[in-house]
Gaussian input, Z-matrix of N, CA and C with variables (Angstrom, degrees):
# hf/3-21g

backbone

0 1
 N
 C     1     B1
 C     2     B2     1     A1
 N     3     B3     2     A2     1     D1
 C     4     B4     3     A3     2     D2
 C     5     B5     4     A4     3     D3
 N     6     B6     5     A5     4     D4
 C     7     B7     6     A6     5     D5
 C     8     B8     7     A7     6     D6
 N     9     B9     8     A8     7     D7
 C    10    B10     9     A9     8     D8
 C    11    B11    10    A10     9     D9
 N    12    B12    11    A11    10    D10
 C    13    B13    12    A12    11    D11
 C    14    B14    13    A13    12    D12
 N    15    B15    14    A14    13    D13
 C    16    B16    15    A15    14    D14
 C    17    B17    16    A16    15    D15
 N    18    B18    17    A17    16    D16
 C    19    B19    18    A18    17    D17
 C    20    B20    19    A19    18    D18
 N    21    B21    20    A20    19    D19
 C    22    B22    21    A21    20    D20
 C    23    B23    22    A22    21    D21
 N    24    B24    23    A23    22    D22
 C    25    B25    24    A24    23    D23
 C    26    B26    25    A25    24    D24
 N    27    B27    26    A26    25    D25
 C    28    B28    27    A27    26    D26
 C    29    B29    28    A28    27    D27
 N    30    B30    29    A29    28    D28
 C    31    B31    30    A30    29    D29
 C    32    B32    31    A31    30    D30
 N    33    B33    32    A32    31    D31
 C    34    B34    33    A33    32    D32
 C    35    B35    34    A34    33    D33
 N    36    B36    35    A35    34    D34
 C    37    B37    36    A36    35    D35
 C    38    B38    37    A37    36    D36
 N    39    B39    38    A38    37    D37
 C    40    B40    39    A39    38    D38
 C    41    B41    40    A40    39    D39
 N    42    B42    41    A41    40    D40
 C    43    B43    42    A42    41    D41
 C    44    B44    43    A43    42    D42
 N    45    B45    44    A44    43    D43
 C    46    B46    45    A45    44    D44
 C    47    B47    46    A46    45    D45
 N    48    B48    47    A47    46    D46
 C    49    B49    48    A48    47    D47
 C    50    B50    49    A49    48    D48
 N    51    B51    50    A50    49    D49
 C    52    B52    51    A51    50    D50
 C    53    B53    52    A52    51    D51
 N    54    B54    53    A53    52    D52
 C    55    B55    54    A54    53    D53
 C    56    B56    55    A55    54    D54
 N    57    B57    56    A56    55    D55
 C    58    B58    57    A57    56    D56
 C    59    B59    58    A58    57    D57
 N    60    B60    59    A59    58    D58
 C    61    B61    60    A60    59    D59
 C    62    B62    61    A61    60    D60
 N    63    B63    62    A62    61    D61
 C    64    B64    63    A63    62    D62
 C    65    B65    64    A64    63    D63
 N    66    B66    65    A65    64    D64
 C    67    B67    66    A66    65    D65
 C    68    B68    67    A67    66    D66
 N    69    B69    68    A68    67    D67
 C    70    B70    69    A69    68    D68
 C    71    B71    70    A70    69    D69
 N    72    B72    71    A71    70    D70
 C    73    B73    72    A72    71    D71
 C    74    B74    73    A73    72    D72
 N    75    B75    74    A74    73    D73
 C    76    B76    75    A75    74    D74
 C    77    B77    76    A76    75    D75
 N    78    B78    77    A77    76    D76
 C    79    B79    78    A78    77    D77
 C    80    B80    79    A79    78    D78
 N    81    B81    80    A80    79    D79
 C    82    B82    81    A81    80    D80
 C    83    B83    82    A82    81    D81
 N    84    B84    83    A83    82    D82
 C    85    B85    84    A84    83    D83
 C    86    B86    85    A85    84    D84
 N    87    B87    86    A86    85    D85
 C    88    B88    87    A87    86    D86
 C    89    B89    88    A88    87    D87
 N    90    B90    89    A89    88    D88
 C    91    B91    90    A90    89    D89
 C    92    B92    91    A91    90    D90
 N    93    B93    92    A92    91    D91
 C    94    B94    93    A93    92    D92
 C    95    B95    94    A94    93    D93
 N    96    B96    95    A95    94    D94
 C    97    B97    96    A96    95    D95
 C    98    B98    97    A97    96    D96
 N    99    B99    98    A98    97    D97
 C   100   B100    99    A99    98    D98
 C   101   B101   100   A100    99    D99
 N   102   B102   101   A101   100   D100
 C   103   B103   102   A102   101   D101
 C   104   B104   103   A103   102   D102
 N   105   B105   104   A104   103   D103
 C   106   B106   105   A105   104   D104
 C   107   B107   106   A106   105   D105
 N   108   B108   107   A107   106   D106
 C   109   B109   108   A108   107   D107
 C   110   B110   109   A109   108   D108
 N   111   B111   110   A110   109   D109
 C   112   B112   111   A111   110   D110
 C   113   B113   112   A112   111   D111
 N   114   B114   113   A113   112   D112
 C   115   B115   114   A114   113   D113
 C   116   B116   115   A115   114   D114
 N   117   B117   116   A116   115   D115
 C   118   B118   117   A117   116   D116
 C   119   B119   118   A118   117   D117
 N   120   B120   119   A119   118   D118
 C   121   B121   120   A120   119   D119
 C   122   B122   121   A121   120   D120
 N   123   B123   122   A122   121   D121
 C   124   B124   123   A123   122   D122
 C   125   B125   124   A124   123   D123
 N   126   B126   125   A125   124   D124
 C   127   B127   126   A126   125   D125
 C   128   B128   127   A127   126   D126
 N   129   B129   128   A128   127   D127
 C   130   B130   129   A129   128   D128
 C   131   B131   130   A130   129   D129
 N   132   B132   131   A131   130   D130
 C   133   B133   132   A132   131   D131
 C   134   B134   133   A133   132   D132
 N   135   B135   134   A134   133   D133
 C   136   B136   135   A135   134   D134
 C   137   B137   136   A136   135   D135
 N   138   B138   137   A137   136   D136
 C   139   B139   138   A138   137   D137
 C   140   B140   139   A139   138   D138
 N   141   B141   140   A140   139   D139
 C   142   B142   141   A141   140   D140
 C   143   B143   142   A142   141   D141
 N   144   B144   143   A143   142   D142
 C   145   B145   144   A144   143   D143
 C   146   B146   145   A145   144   D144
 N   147   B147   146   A146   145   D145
 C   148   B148   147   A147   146   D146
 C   149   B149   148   A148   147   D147
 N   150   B150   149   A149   148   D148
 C   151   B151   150   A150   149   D149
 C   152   B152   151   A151   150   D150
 N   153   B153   152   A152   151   D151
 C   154   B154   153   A153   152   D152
 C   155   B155   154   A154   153   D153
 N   156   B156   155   A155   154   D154
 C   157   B157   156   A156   155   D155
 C   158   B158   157   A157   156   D156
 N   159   B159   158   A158   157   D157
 C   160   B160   159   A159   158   D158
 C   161   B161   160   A160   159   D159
 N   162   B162   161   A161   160   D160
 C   163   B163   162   A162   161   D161
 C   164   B164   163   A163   162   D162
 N   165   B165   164   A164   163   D163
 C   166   B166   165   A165   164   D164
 C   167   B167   166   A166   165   D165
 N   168   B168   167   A167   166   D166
 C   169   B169   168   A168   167   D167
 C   170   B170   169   A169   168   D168
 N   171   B171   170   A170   169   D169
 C   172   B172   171   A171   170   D170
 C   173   B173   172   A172   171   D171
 N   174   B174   173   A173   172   D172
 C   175   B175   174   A174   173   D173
 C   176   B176   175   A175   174   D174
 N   177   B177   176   A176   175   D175
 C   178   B178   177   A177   176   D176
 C   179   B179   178   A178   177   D177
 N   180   B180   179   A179   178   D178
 C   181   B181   180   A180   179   D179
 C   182   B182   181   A181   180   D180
 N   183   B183   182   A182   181   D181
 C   184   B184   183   A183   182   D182
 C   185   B185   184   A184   183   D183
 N   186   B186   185   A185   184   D184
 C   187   B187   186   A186   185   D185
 C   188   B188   187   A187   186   D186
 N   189   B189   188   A188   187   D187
 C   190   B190   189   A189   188   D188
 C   191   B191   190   A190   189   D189
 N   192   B192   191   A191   190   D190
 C   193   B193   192   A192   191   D191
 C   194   B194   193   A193   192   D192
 N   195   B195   194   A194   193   D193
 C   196   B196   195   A195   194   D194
 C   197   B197   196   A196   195   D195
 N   198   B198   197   A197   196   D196
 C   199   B199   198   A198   197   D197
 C   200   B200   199   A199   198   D198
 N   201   B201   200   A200   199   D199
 C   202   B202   201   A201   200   D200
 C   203   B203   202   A202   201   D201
 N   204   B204   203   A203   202   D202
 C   205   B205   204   A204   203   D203
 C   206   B206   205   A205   204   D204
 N   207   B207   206   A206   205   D205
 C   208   B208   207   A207   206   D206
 C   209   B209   208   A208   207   D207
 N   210   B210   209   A209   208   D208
 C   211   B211   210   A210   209   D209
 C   212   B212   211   A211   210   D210
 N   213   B213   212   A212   211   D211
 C   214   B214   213   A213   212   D212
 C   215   B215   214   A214   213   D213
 N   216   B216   215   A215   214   D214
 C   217   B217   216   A216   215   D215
 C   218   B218   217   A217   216   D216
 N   219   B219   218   A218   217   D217
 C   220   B220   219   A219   218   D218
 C   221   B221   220   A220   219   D219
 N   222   B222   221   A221   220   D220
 C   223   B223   222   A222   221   D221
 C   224   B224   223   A223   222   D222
 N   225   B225   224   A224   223   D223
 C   226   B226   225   A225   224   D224
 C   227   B227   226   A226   225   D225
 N   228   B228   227   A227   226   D226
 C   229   B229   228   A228   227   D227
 C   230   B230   229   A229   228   D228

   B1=1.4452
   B2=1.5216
   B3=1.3347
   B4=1.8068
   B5=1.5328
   B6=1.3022
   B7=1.3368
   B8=1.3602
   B9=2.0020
   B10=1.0257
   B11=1.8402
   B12=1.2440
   B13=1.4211
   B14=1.3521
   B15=0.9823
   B16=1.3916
   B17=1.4132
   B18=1.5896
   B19=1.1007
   B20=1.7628
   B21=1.0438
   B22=1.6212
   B23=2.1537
   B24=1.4571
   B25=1.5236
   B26=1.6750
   B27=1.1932
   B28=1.6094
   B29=1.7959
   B30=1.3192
   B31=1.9947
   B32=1.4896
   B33=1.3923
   B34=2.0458
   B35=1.1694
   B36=1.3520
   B37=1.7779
   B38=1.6643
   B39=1.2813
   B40=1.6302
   B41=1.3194
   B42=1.5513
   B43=1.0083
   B44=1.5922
   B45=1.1048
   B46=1.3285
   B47=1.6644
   B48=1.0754
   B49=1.5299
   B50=1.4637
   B51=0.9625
   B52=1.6857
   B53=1.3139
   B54=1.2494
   B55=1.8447
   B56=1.9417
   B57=1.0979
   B58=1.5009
   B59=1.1275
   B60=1.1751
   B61=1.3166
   B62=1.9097
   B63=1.3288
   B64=1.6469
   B65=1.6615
   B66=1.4333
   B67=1.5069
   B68=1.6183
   B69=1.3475
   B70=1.6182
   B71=1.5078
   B72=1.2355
   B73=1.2008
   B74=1.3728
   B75=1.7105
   B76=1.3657
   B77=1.7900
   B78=1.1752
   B79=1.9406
   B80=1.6276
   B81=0.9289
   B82=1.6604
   B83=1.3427
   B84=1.5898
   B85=1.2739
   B86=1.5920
   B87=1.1572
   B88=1.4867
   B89=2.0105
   B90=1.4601
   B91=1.9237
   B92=1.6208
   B93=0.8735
   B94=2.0191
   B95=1.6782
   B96=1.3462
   B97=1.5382
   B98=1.7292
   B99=1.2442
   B100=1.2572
   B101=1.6127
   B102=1.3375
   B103=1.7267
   B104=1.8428
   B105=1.3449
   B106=1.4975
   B107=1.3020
   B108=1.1732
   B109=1.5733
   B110=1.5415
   B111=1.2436
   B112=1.7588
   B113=1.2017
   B114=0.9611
   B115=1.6949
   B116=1.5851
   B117=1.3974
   B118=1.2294
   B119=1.8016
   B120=1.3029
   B121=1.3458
   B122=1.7388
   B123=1.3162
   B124=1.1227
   B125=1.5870
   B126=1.7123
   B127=1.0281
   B128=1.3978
   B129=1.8950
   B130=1.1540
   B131=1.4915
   B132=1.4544
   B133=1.2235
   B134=1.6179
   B135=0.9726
   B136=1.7165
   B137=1.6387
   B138=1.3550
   B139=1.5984
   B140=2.2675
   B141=0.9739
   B142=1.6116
   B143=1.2157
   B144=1.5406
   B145=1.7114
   B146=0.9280
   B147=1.5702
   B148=1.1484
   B149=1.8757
   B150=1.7486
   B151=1.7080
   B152=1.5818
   B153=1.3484
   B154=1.6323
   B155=1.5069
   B156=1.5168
   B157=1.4891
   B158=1.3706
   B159=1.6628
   B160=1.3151
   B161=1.6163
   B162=1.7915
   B163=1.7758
   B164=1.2326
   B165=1.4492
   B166=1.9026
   B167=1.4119
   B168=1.6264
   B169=1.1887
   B170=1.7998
   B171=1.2088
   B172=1.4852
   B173=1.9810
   B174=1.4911
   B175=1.5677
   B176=1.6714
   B177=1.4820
   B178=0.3316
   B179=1.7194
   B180=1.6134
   B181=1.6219
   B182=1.7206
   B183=1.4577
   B184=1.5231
   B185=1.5849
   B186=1.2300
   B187=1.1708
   B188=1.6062
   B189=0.9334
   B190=2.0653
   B191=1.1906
   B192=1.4787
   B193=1.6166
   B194=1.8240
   B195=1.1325
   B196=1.5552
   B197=1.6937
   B198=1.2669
   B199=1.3438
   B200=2.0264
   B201=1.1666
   B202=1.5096
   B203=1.3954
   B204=1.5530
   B205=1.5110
   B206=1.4711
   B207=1.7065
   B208=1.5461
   B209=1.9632
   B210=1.7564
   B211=1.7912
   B212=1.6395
   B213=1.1094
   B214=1.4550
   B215=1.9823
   B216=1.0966
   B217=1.8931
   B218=1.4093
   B219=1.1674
   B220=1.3872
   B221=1.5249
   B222=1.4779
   B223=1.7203
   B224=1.6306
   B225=1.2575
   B226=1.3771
   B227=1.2772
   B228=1.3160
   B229=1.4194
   B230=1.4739
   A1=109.69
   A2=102.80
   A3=105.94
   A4=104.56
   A5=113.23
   A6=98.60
   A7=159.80
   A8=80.77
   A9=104.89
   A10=105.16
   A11=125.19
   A12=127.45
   A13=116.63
   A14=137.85
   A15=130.98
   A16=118.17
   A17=131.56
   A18=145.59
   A19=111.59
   A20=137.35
   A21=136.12
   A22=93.29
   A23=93.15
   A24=98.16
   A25=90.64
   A26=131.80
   A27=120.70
   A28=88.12
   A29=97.25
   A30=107.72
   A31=95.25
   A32=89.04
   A33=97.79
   A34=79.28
   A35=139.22
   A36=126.80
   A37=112.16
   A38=123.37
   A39=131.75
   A40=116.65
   A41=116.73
   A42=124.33
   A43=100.67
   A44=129.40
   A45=122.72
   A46=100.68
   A47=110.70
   A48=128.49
   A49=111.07
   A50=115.84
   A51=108.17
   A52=104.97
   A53=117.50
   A54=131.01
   A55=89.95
   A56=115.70
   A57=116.47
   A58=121.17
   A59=125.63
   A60=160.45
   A61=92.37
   A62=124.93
   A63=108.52
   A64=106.94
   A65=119.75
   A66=130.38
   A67=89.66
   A68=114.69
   A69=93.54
   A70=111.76
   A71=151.26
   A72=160.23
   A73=102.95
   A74=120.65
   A75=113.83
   A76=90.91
   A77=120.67
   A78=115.96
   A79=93.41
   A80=130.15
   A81=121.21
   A82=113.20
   A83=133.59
   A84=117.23
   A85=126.01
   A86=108.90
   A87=122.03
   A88=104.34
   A89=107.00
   A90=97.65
   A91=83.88
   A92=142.64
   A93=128.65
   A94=113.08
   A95=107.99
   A96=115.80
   A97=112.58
   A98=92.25
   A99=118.55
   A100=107.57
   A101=102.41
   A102=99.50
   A103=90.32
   A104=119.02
   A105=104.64
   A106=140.39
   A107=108.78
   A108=120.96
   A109=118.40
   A110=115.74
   A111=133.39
   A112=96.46
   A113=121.25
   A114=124.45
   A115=118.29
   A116=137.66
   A117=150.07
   A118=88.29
   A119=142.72
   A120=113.00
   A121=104.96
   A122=105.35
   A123=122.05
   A124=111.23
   A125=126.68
   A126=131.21
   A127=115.93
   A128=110.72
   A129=123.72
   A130=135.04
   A131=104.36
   A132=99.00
   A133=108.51
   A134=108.50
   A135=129.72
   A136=120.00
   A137=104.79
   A138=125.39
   A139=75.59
   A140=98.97
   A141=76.59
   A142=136.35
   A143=95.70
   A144=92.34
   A145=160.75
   A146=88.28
   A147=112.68
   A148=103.88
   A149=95.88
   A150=94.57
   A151=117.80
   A152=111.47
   A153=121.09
   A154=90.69
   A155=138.21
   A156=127.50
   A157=93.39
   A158=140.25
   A159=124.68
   A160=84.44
   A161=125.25
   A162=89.12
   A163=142.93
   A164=100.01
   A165=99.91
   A166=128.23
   A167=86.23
   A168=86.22
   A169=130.20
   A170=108.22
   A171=124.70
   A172=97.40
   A173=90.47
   A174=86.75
   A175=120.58
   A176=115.43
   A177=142.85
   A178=119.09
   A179=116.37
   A180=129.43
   A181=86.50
   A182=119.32
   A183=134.73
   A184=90.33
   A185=142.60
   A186=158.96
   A187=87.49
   A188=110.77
   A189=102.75
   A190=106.56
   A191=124.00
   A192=121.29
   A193=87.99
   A194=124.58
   A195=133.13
   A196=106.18
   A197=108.74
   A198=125.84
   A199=98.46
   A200=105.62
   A201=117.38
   A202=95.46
   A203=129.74
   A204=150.63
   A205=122.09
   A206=118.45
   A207=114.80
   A208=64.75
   A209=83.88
   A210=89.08
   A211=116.43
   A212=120.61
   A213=136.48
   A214=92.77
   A215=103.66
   A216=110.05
   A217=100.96
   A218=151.91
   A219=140.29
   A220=125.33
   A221=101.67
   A222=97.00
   A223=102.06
   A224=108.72
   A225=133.47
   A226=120.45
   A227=155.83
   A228=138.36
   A229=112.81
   D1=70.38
   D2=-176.13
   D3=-63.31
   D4=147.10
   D5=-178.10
   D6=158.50
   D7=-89.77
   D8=-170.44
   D9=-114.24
   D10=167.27
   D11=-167.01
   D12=-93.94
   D13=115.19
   D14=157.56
   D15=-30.72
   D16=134.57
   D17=165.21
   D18=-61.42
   D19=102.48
   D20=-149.52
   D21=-98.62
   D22=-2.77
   D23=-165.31
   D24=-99.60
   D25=-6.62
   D26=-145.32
   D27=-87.58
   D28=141.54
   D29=167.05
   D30=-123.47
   D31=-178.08
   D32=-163.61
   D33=-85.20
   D34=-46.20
   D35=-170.62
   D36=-42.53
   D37=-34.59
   D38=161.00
   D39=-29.99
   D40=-50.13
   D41=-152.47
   D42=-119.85
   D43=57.21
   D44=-165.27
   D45=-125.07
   D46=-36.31
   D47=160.22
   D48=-65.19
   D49=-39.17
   D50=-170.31
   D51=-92.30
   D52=-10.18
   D53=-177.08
   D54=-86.16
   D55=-35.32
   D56=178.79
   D57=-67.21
   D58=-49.90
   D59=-153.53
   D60=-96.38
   D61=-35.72
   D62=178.10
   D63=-87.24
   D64=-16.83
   D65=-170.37
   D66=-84.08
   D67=-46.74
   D68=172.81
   D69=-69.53
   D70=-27.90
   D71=-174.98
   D72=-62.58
   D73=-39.65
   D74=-166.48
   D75=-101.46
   D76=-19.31
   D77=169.99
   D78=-61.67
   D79=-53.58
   D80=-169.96
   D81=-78.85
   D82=-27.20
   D83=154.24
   D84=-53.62
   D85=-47.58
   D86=-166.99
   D87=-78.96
   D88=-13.47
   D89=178.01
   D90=-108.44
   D91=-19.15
   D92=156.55
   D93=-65.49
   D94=-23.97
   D95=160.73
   D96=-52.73
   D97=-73.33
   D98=-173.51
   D99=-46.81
   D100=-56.92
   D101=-159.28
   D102=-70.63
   D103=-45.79
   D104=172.19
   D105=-54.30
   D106=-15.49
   D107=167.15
   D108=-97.16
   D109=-32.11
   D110=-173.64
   D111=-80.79
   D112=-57.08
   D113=-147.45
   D114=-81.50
   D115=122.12
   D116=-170.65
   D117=-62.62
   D118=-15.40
   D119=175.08
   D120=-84.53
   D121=161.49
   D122=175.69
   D123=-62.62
   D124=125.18
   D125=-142.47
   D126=-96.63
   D127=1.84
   D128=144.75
   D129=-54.61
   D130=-7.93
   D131=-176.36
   D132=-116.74
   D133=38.97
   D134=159.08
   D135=-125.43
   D136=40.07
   D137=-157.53
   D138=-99.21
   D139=-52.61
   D140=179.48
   D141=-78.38
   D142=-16.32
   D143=154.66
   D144=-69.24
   D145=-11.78
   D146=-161.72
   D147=-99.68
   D148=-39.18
   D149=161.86
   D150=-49.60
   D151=-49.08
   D152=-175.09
   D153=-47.96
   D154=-53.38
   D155=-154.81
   D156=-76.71
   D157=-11.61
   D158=-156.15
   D159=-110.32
   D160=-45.81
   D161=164.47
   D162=-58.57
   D163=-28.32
   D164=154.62
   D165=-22.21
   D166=-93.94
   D167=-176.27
   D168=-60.87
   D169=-14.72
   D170=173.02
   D171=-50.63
   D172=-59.10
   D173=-173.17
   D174=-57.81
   D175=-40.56
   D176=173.26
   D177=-30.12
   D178=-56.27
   D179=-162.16
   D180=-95.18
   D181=-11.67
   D182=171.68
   D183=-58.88
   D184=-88.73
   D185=-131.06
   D186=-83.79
   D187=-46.86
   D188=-172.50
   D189=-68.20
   D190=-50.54
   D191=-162.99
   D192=-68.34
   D193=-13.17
   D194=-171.26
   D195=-71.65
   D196=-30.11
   D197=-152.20
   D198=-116.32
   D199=-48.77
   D200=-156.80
   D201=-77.64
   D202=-43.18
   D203=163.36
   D204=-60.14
   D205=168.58
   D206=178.65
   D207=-125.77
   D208=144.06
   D209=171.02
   D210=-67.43
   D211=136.73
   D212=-156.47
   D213=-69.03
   D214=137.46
   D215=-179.25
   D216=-104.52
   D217=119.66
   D218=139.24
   D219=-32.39
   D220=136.98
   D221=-171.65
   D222=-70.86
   D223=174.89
   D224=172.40
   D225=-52.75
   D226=82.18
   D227=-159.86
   D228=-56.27

């Protein structure tokens, strides 16, 4: 993250929700694992579950760099 500034305000309590919220992200990667490898259906057909686990967590590193960062200001022209 070249760049950008560290949040000098952030506590672990910030991130306690988004620490929740990635452990469910990695429970739904790892049972789309599962059912694609376990499961007698063809493992193409967990192709949307597997997107759903990748907007997760997408949103997910959304909300941290949200938290972990100060929002970037444009210079002065």
């Amino acid at each position: 993250m070249q760049g950008k500034k560290l949040n000098p305000m952030l506590k672990a309590a910030d991130l306690e929700e988004i620490a929740d919220h990635l452990w469910a992200g990695i429970s739904m990667v790892d049972a789309v694992h599962t059912a694609m490898t376990d499961s007698h259906d063809d493992p193409a057909s967990y192709t949307d579950a597997l997107l759903g686990a990748v907007l997760l967590l997408r949103q997910i590193a959304t909300e941290l760099d949200g938290q972990v960062y100060l929002p970037e200001v444009a210079p002065d022209a």
